[in-house]
Each structure stands twice: as C-alpha cells, then as structure tokens.
N, C-alpha and C positions, 0 to 999 in steps of 0.2 A: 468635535463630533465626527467631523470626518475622516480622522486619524483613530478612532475606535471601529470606524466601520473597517474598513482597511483592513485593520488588527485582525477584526472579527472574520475576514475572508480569508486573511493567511494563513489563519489558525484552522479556518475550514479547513481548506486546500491541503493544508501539511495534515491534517487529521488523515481526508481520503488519500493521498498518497500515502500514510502510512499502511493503511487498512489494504489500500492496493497491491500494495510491494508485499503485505504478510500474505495477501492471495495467490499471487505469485508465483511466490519464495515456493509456499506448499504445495503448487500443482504441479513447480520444477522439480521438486524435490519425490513429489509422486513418480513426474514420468521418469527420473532416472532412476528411481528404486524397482520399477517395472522393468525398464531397459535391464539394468543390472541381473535381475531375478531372470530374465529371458521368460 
C-alpha cells in the first residue's frame, strides 16, 4: 500500500513538472519571439 502511494506522488509530481516546464517553455519562447520582433 505504501509503495502505491509513493507511485501515486511521482506520478503527480512528474505530471506538474511537466505541465510546468510546458509553461515555461511558452512564456520563453513568448519573450524571445518579442525580444527578436523588437
């Protein structure tokens, strides 16, 4: 039981980390598209 729960937070954790890193990614990718355009 206690190695499902575990499971069950990794799996959170790597969820929001991915969901983080895709926020990220977009708002870098915003500001250098702005930087670039001047």
């Amino acid at each position: 039981m206690r190695s499902l729960l575990l499971f069950s937070v990794g799996v959170f954790c790597g969820v929001v980390l991915g969901v983080c890193g895709v926020w990220v990614g977009c708002v870098v990718f915003f500001v250098v598209a702005e930087t670039a355009a001047g």
